[in-house]
Structures are given as structure tokens and as C-alpha cells.
C-alpha positions as CSV (number, residue, x, y, z in Angstrom):
1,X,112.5,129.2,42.2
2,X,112.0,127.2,38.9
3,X,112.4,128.7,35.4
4,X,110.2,127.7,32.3
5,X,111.7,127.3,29.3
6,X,109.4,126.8,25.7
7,X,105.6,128.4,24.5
8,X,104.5,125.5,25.9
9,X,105.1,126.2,29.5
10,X,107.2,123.2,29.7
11,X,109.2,123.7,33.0
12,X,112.8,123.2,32.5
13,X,115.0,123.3,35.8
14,X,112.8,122.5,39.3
15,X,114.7,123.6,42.7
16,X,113.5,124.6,46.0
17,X,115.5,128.0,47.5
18,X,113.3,129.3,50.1
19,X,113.8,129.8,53.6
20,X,115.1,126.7,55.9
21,X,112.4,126.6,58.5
22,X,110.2,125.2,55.7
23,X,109.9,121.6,56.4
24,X,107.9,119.9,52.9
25,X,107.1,122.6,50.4
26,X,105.5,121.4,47.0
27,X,106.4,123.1,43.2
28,X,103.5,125.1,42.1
29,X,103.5,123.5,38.4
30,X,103.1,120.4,37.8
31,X,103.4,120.5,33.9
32,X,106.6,118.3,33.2
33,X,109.0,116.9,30.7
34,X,111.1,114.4,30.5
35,X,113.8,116.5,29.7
36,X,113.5,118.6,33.2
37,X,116.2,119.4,35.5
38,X,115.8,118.5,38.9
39,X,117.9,120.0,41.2
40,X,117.9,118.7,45.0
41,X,120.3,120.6,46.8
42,X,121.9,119.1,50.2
43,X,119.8,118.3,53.2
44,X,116.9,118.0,51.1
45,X,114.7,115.1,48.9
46,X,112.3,115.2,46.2
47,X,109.8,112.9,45.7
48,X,107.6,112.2,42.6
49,X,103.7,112.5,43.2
50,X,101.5,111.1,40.0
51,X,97.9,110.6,40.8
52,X,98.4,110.9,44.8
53,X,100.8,108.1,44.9
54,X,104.6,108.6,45.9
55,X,106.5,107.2,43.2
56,X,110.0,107.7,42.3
57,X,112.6,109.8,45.3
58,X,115.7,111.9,44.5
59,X,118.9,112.9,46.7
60,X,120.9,115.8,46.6
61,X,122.5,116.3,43.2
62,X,121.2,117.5,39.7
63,X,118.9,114.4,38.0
64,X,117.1,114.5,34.6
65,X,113.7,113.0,34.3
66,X,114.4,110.4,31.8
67,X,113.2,106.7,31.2
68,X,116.3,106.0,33.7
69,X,115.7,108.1,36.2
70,X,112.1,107.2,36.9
71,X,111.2,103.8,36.3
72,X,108.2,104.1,38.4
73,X,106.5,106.5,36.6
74,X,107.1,104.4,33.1
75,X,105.0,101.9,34.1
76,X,102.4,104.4,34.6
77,X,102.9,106.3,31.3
78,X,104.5,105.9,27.7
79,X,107.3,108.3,27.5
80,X,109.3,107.3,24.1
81,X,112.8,107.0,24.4
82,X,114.9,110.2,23.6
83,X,112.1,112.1,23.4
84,X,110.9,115.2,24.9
85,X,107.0,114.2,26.0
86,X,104.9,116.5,28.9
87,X,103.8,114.7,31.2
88,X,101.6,115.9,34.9
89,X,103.1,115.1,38.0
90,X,104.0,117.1,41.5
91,X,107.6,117.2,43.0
92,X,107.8,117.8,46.6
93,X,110.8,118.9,48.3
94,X,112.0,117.6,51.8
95,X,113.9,119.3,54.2
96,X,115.8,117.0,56.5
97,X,117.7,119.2,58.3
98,X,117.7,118.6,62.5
99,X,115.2,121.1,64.5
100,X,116.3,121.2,68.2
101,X,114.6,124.2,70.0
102,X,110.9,122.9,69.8
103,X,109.6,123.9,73.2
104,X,106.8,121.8,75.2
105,X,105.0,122.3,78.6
106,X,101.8,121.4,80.1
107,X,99.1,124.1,79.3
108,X,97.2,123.1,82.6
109,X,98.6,121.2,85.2
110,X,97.8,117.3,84.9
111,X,96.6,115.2,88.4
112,X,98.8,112.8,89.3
113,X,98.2,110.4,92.6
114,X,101.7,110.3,94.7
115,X,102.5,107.0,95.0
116,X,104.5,107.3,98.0
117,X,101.6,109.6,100.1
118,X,98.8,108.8,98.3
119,X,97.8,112.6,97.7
120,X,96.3,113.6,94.9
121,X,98.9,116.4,93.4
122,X,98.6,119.1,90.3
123,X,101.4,118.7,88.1
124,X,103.4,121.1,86.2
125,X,106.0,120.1,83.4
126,X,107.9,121.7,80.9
127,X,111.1,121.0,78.3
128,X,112.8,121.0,74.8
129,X,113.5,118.1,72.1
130,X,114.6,117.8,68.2
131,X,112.8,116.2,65.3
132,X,114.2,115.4,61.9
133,X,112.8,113.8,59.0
134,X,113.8,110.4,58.6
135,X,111.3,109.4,56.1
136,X,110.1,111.6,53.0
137,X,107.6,109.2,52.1
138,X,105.8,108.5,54.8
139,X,106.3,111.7,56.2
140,X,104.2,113.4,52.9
141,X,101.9,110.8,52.9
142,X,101.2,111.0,56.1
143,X,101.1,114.6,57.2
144,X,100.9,116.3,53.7
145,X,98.0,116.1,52.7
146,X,96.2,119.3,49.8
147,X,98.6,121.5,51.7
148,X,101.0,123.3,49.4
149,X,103.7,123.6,52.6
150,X,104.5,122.6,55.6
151,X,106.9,125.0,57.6
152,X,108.3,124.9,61.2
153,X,105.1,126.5,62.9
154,X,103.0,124.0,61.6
155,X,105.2,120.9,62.3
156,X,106.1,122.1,65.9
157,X,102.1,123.1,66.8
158,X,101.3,119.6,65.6
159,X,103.9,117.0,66.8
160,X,103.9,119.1,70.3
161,X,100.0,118.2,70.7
162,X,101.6,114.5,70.1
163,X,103.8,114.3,72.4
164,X,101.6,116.2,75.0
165,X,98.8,113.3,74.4
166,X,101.2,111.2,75.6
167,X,103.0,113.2,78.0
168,X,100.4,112.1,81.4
169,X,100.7,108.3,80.5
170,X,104.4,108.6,80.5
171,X,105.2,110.4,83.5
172,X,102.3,108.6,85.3
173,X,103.9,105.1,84.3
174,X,107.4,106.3,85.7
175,X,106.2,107.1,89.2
176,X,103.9,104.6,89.8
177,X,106.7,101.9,88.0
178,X,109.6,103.4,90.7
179,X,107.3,104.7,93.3
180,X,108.8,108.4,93.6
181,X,107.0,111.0,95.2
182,X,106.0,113.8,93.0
183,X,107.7,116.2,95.4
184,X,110.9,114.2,94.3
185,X,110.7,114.2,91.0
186,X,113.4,116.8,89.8
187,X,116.0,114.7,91.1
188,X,115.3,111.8,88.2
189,X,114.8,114.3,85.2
190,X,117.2,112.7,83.6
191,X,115.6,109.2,83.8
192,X,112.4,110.2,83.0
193,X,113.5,112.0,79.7
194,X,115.2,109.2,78.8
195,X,111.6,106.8,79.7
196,X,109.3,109.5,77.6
197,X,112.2,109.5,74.7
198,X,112.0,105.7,74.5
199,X,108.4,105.3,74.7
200,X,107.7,108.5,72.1
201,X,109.7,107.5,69.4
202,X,107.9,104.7,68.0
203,X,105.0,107.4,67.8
204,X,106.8,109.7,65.8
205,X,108.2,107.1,63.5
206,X,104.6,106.3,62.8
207,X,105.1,110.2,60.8
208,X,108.8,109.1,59.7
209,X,109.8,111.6,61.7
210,X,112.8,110.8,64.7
211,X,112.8,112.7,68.1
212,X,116.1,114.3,69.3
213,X,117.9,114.9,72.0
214,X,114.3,115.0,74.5
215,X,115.0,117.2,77.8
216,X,113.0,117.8,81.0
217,X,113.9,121.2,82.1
218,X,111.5,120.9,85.7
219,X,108.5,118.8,87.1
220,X,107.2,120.8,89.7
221,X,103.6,121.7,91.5
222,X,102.1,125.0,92.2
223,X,103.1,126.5,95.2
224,X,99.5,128.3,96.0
225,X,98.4,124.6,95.5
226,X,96.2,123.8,99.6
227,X,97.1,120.1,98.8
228,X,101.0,120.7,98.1
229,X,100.6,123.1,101.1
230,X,99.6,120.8,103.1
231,X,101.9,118.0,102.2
232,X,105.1,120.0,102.3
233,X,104.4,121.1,106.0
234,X,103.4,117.3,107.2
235,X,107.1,116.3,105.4
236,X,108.5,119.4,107.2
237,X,106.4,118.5,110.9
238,X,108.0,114.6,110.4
239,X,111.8,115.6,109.4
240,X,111.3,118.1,112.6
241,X,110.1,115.1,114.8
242,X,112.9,112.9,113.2
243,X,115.9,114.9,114.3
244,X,113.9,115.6,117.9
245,X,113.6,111.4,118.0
246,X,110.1,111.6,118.5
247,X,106.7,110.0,116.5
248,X,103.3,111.6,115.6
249,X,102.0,109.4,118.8
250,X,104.3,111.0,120.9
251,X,103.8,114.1,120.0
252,X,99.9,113.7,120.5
253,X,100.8,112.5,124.0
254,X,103.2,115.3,124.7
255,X,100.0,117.9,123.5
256,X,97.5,115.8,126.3
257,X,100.0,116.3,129.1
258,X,100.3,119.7,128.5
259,X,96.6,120.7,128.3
260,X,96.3,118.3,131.6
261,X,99.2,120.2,132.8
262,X,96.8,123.8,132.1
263,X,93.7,122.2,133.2
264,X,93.3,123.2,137.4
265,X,90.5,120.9,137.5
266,X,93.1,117.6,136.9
267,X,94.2,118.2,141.0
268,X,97.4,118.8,141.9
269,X,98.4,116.0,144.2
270,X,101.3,113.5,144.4
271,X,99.2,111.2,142.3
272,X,98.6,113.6,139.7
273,X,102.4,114.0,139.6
274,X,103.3,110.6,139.6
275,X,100.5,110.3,136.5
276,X,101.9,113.2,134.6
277,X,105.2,111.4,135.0
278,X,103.8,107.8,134.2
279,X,102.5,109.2,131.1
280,X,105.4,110.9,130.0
281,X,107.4,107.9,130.7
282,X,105.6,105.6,129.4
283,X,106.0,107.0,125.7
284,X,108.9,104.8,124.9
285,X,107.9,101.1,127.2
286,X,105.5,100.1,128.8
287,X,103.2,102.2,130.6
288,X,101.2,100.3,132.5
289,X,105.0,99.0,134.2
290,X,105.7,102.4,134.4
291,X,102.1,103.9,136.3
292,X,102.7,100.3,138.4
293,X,106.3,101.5,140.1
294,X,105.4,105.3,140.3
295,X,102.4,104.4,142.4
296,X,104.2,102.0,144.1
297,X,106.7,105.2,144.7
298,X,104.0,107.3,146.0
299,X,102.7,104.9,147.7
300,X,102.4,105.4,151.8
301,X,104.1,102.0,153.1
302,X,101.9,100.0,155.5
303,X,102.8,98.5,158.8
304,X,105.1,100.7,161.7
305,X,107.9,102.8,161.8
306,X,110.5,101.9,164.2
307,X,111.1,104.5,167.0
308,X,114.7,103.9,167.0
309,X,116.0,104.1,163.5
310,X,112.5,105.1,161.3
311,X,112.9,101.9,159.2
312,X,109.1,100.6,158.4
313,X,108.4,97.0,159.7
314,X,105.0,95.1,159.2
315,X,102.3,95.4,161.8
316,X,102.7,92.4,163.1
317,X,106.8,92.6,163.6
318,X,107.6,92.5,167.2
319,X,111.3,93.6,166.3
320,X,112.9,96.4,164.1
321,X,114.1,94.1,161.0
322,X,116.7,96.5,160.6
323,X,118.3,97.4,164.1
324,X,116.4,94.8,166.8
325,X,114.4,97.5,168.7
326,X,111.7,95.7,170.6
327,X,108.2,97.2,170.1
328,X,105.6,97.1,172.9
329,X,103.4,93.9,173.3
330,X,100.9,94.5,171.3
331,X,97.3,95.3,173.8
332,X,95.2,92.9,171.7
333,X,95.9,89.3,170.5
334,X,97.2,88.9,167.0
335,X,95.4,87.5,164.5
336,X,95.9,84.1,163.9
337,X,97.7,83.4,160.2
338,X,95.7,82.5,157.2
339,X,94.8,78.8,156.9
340,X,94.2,78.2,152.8
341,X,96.0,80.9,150.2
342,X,95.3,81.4,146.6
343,X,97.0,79.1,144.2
344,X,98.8,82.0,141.6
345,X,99.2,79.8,138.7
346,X,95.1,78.3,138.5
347,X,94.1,79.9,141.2
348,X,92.6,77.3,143.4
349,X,92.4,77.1,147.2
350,X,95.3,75.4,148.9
351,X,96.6,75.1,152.5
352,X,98.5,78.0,153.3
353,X,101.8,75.1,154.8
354,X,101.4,73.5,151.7
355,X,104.9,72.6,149.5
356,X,103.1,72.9,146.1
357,X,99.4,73.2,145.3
358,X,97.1,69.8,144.9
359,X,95.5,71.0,142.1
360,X,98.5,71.9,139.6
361,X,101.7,70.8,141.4
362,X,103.0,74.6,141.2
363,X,105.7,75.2,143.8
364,X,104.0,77.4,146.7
365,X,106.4,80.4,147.0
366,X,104.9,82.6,149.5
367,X,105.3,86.0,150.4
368,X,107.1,86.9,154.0
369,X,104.4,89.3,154.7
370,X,101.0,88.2,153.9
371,X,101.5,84.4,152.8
372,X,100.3,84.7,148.8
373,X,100.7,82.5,146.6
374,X,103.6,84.2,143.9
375,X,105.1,83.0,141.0
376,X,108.3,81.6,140.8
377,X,110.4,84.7,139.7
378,X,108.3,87.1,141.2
379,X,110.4,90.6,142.1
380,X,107.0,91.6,144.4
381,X,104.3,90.1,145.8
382,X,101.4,90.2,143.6
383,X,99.1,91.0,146.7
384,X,101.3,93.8,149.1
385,X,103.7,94.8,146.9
386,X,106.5,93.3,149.6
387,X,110.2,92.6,148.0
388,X,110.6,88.6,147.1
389,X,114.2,88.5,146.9
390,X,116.5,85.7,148.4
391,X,115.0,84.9,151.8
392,X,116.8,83.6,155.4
393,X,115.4,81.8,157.8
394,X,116.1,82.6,161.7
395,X,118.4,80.6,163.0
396,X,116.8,81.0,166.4
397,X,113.5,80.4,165.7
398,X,113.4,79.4,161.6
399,X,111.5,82.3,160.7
400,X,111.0,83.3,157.1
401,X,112.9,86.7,156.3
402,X,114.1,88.8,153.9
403,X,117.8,89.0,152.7
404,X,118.6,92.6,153.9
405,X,116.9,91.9,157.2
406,X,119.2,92.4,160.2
407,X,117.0,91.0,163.0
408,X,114.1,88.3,163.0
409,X,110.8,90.1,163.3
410,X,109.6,87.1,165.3
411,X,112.0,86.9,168.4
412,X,114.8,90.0,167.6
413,X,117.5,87.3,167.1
414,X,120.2,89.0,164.8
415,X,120.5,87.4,161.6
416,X,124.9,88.2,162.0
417,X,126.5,85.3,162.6
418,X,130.5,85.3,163.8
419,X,132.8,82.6,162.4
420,X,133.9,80.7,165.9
421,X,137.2,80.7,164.6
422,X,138.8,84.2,162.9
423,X,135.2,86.3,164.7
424,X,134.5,87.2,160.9
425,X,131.1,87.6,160.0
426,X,129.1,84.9,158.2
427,X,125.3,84.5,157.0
428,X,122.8,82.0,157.6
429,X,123.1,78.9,155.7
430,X,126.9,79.5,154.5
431,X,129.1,76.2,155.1
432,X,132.4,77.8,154.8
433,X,133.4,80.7,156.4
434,X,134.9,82.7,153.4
435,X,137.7,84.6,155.1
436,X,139.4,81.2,156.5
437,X,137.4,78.3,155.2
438,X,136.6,77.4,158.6
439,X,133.7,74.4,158.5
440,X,130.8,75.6,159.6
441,X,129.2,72.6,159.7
442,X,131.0,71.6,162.6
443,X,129.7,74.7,165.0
């Protein structure tokens, strides 16, 4: 590749022709003139070495080493003018051409926490980029060292272990930065080549070296992996329970009913039922609302069922509430009413004809059946379970009843009243009749 030319061994023309995977490749002699021929051919520099120190750098072209051409190396040594002096020195030649199939990948796979589940994961990661040298200098100064080349195996082996020491700080810093699951990963490639491209090229500038065209071909975790096993069919379980409408919980209770459902020793009753049901239910409100009406359902009513038309009446009704049938007299003398109820708002003592309670002023609302104390806008009584909707009063005897009641439970009156006028019927405590507006107030 270069040709001497006197006794002397004086070389005459210095070029590099060898193969282009050769990245920095250095001329074997280093005996010189300043009447050489340097010859640099495209894509390539040469650089002037004298004493380990870079001095003087050539482009592509044909240069002569005269006092011109090297006006670093004059300072180090007297070459007279027009002359042809030997002097020592080493010419390196650069190759700057663009590399762009260096492969990388992770020789073992590197333990990442998923941000999003918290799982520790093995990850797996492989690609391609390009280098180029930008800088001869600092390249050969850098990297060079007593080696007489530097070709494309050496500068791929070693800028590959650079990026790979960097390679788990990037990706780690991208999910944790956007919180994306590992699992997710291939669906950002792009982004996260561009994030380790912008973060690694300030490291390979360090070399004078630019990165190229970085790529992430996959990010991905072992499939014989128990952790990743495990992960994949919880994400499965919870897309399955999404579609269904239905949450972990649920599905919990749905496995307890079942094995109570299996289990003979749970009983087999209406109760039992009416739990199963409550539990069930209950999955999506309240189920301690729900278990309250389903026992209230299978509940047995208390009091008497009329003979005439089955309708359940309290104990103490002498009359069917809902078609006037008149029981017996009853053999034994009724118990006499309660004289002091429960207060339900504090729960004091007060007399059971009282208008509101002497301890707190709450209004006394009782119950038509057993006289507690209720609140206000009660549904049931708190005590019997007995229907507090809009209430009567007899107009016979002034009786507190309930709204659907027909009859007075006290003395059979019928709670149907006829407008005097048009014989349409009317309810108790209505001042107009509402098919003529006939005053009621007047009888």
C-alpha cells in the first residue's frame, strides 16, 4: 500500500487500499520526508502522530508534507525550506464511512419492576443501530491506543458492551418515567428508541463517534417465565371478569355460595334459600337491606287470618281490615294497651298518648299495631315490621288505620264513604268530592 523510493528507505507516496470494514488502520513505517506524498482517498482522514500526540489532519486529496502543509510539526522540528529532510512520525488513516447493521441484544435477561403491577419481570431486548466516525482525533486518541488497527469486529464488540452498560438504566427510566407495564412495552418501541438514542449519544461522542439510525426490533419476556405466567393469566382472569361485569370480590362470593350450595350440612330450608339469595343479591348494594326484606319475605305473618277472605289481621282486630268479617269475642279479656313507649330518636321513656317526647321534642309517630316509637319517614315499624304508610282514622270511632284498610279493626265500620250528592265514593278526611266538587264539609 505505500511504495519507498531512495537507499535510504525514505517512503515516497503513503495511502491506505485495504478492505472497508477497517475502521483506523496505522502505516507500518514511520520513516518520512518532507517530500512524501500523502494520498487520502474519499471517506477517509489521516492524521499526523509525532511523539503520541495528534498533530496535523488531512482530507481526501493528494498533500505533500512540506513546511505548508504541516505547520504543527515545524514547531516541533527544523525542516529547512526546499529541502528534502527525514523525519519520524506515524500516519493514521480514518475510515468515516456509516456502519448500519451492528446488532445488539441482552445476553441475559435484565429484572425490571412493572410499574403498573409491581411484579418483578425478566426482560429480554434486542435491535440494530449505525455508528460513524465524526471525530479522527479523538476517536485515535481515545480508542487507539499501541494497536496497529482497528477493524469492524473490534469497534462493534466494543461500543456494543457501551451501549449494553447503559441499556438497563435506559429502558428502566422510560417505564418508570411513563408508567407502562412491561407486558406493554412493544407498543412504544418507537419511543423508547428514540429515549435510548437521545440519551446514548452524548456517550459515544465521548469516542467521537455518532450513533445512527438506533432501532428496537422487540422487548419481550420469556414465556417459561412462572412470574410472567402468572401475570398473564391474572390480566386474562380480570379482562374475563370485565366483559362478565363482575369484580375479584364477587367472584369470591359467587365461589362461597357455590360450596354452601354443595355443602348438605348448610340445611335446606326457606331460610337457607332466602340466605343464598340475600347473598347473591347483595353483591351489588347493600346486603344487610337485602337479608332484612328476604326475611321479612319468609317471614310467617303474626296475628289471624280471616275466615272469609284469608287476609291476615292483628290478634287483637275484632274485624277483617279488608272485607268487615266479625271475628268471635275473644274468650279472655284483652290486654290493656301499653302505657309509656320507647322514644326512637334518644330513646327515653315517654307516655305512650304523648304528641312528641319530653325529653327531645321528637314528634311521636306510632305504629298502628304495637304503638313504637318510629321515625318520621319510616316505611316499617322498627319493632313488628307493620307498613307505616299514610294512615285514616275511623270515622265512627277515630281509630288509627292503615290507608289500604277497608274496615276499622275496632268496630267494622267501612272506611267507604259515599258523596251525599252524585253516591260517588269518597275517603276519609277529603273536603271535596272529586267527581262533582260537592262540599263535604257541609255533610
Amino acid at each position: 500500500m505505500a511504495r519507498g523510493g531512495c537507499a535510504a528507505a525514505i517512503i515516497d507516496v503513503v495511502k491506505y487500499d485495504g478492505p472497508a470494514n477497517v475502521f483506523a488502520w496505522k502505516h507500518p513505517n514511520s520513516e518520512l520526508s518532507t517530500w512524501t506524498q500523502l494520498i487520502v482517498n474519499e471517506t477517509q482522514e489521516a492524521v499526523l502522530f509525532k511523539g503520541g500526540e495528534a498533530l496535523d489532519l488531512f482530507g481526501a486529496g493528494r498533500h505533500t508534507l512540506s513546511t505548508p502543509n504541516i505547520p504543527l510539526l515545524q514547531s516541533l522540528i527544523n525542516i529547512p525550506f526546499g529541502g528534502r529532510s527525514p523525519f519520524a512520525a506515524e500516519i493514521w488513516f480514518v475510515n468515516k464511512l456509516n456502519t448500519l447493521d451492528i446488532k445488539w441484544g441482552t445476553a441475559s435477561p435484565l429484572q425490571l419492576q412493572d410499574p403498573k403491577y409491581n411484579v418483578i419481570l425478566p426482560v429480554r431486548s434486542f435491535g440494530q443501530f449505525g455508528l460513524q466516525i465524526e471525530d479522527a482525533r479523538k476517536f485515535l486518541l481515545k480508542l487507539i491506543g499501541t494497536l496497529p488497527i482497528f477493524d469492524k469486529e473490534a469497534m462493534t464488540k466494543y461500543f456494543r458492551g457501551v451501549l449494553m452498560m447503559n441499556i438497563r438504566e435506559l429502558i428502566t427510566s422510560y417505564i418508570v418515567h411513563k408508567r407502562i407495564s412491561i407486558l406493554e412495552m412493544n407498543a412504544f418501541i418507537g419511543e423508547i428508541a428514540s429515549h435510548v438514542m437521545e440519551r446514548s449519544a452524548s456517550v459515544f461522542a465521548e469516542y467521537g463517534v455518532r450513533l445512527l439510525d438506533f432501532y428496537v426490533e422487540s422487548i419481550n419476556v420469556p414465556d417459561d417465565d412462572p412470574a410472567t405466567a402468572r401475570l398473564k393469566e391474572a390480566l386474562a382472569k380480570k379482562a374475563e371478569m370485565d366483559i362478565m361485569g363482575y369484580t375479584y370480590q364477587q367472584e369470591r362470593t359467587f365461589d362461597t355460595l357455590e360450596g354452601a350450595a354443595r355443602n348438605d350440612g348448610m340445611g335446606g330450608g326457606v331460610m337457607n334459600a332466602g340466605m343464598g339469595l340475600g347473598m347473591g343479591f347483595g353483591l351489588g348494594g347493600n346486603l344487610g337491606q337485602v337479608m332484612s326484606m328476604l326475611t321479612n319475605q319468609f317471614q310467617v305473618p303474626s296475628g289471624k287470618s280471616c275466615p272469609s277472605c284469608h287476609a291476615m289481621n292483628e290478634g287483637e282486630a275484632q274485624f277483617c281490615a279488608s272485607c268487615g268479617y266479625r271475628y268471635a269475642p275473644p274468650a279472655a279479656a284483652q290486654t290493656s294497651a301499653p302505657q309509656t313507649v320507647t322514644c326512637s330518636h334518644c330513646g327515653n321513656s315517654m307516655p305512650a298518648r304523648a304528641k312528641f317526647c319530653p325529653h327531645c321534642g321528637d314528634l311521636y309517630s306510632a305504629c298502628p299495631k304495637c304503638g313504637a316509637d318510629n321515625p318520621e319517614n319510616a316505611a316499617r315499624c322498627g319493632q313488628c315490621g307493620t307498613s307505616l304508610g299514610p294512615q285514616i282514622n275511623c270515622h265512627s270511632c277515630g281509630e288509627p288505620l292503615s290507608g289500604e284498610a277497608k274496615f276499622c279493626m275496632n268496630c267494622g265500620t267501612s272506611t267507604s264513604l259515599t258523596c251525599s250528592r252524585c253516591q260517588h265514593d269518597i275517603k276519609p278526611n277529603q273536603k271535596f268530592c272529586l267527581e262533582c266538587g260537592n262540599d263535604l264539609s257541609r255533610g
